[in-house]
C-alpha positions as CSV (number, residue, x, y, z in Angstrom):
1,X,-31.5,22.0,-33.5
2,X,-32.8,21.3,-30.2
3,X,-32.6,23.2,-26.9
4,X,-30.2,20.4,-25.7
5,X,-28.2,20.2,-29.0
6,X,-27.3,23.8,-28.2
7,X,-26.1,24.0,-25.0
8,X,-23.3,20.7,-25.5
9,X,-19.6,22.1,-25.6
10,X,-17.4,20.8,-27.8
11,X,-15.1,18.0,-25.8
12,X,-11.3,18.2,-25.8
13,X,-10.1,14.9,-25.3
14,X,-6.1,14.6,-25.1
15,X,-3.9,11.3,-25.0
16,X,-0.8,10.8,-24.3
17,X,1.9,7.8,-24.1
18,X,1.8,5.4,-21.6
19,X,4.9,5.8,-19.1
20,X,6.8,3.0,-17.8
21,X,5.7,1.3,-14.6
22,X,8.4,2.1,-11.6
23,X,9.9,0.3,-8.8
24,X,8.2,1.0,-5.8
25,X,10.8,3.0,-3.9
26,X,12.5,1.1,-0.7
27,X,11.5,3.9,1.9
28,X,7.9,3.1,0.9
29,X,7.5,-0.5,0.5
30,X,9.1,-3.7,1.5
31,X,9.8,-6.1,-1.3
32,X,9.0,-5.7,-4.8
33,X,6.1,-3.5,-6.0
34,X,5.7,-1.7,-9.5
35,X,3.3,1.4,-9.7
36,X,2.0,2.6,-13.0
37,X,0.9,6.3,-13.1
38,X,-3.2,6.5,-14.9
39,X,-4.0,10.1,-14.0
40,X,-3.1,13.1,-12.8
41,X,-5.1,16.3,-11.8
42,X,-4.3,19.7,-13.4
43,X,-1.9,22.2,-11.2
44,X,-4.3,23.1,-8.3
45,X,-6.4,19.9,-7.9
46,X,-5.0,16.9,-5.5
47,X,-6.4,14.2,-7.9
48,X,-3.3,11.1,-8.4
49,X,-4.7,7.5,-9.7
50,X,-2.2,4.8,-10.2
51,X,-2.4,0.6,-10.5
52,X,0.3,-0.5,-8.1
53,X,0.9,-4.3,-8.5
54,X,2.3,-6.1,-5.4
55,X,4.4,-9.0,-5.8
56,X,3.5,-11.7,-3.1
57,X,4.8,-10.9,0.8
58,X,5.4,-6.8,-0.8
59,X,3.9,-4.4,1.7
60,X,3.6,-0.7,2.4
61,X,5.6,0.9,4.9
62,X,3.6,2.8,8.0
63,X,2.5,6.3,6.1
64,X,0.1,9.1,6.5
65,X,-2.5,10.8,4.1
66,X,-3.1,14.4,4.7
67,X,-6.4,14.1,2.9
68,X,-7.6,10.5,2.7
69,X,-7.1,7.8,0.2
70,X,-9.3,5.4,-1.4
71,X,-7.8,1.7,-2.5
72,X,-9.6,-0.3,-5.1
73,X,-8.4,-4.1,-5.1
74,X,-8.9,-5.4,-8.6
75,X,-7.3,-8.7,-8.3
76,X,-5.7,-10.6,-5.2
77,X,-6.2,-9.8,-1.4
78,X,-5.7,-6.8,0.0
79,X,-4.6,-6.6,3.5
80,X,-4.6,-2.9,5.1
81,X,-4.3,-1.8,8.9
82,X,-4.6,1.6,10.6
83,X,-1.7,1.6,13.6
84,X,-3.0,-0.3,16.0
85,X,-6.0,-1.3,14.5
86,X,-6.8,-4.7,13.7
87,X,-6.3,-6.3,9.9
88,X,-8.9,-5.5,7.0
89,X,-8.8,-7.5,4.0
90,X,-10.2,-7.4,0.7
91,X,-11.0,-8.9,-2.1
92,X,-11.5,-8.7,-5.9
93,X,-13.3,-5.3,-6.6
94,X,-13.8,-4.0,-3.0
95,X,-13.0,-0.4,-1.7
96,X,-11.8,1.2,1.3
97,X,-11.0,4.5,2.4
98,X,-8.7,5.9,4.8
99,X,-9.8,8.8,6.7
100,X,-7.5,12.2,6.7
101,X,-4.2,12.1,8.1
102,X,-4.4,8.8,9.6
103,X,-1.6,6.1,9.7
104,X,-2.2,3.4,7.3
105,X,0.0,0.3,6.2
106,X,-0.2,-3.1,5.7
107,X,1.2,-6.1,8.0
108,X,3.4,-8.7,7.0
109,X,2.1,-11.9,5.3
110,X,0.6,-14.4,7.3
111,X,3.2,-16.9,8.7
112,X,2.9,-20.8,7.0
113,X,1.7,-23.1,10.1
């Protein structure tokens, strides 16, 4: 056995059923959007990762982060605003993070001219 053979750990891995995706809930989005919980951190750590699917013209409401948030668009555009700010978008496989405690939403859809 080799000096790296002995210092590996044996790796727990644990699965568990998928749950159900969920409505979005009213107070936090306007129209219809369906989240589906990935991940979760243990008891003391802050780590949440979900895939939440917008239907077209759904939006967030205005809300706050306490310690950030990172968005990952995977398909669509993504359109986010801090208050006041002017419009970001996004595409395919882009990221953007919101710093701390900052108010972050996203405007309406564009308007047909």
């Amino acid at each position: 056995m080799c000096a790296a053979e002995a210092t590996v750990k044996e790796q727990i891995v644990e699965t568990a059923p998928k749950p159900p995706s969920v409505k979005g809930p009213a107070e936090y989005f306007t129209g219809d959007v369906w989240i589906d919980g990935l991940a979760r951190g243990s008891e003391q750590s802050r780590l949440s990762v979900a895939s939440v699917h917008f239907t077209p013209g759904a939006r967030t409401a205005w809300h706050t982060h306490p310690v950030g948030q990172t968005v990952y668009v995977t398909e669509g555009v993504g359109r986010c605003q801090r208050r006041g700010g002017p419009l970001r978008r996004s595409g395919p496989e882009t990221a953007s993070s919101s710093s701390p405690a900052r108010i972050t939403g996203t405007a309406p859809p564009p308007t047909a001219s």
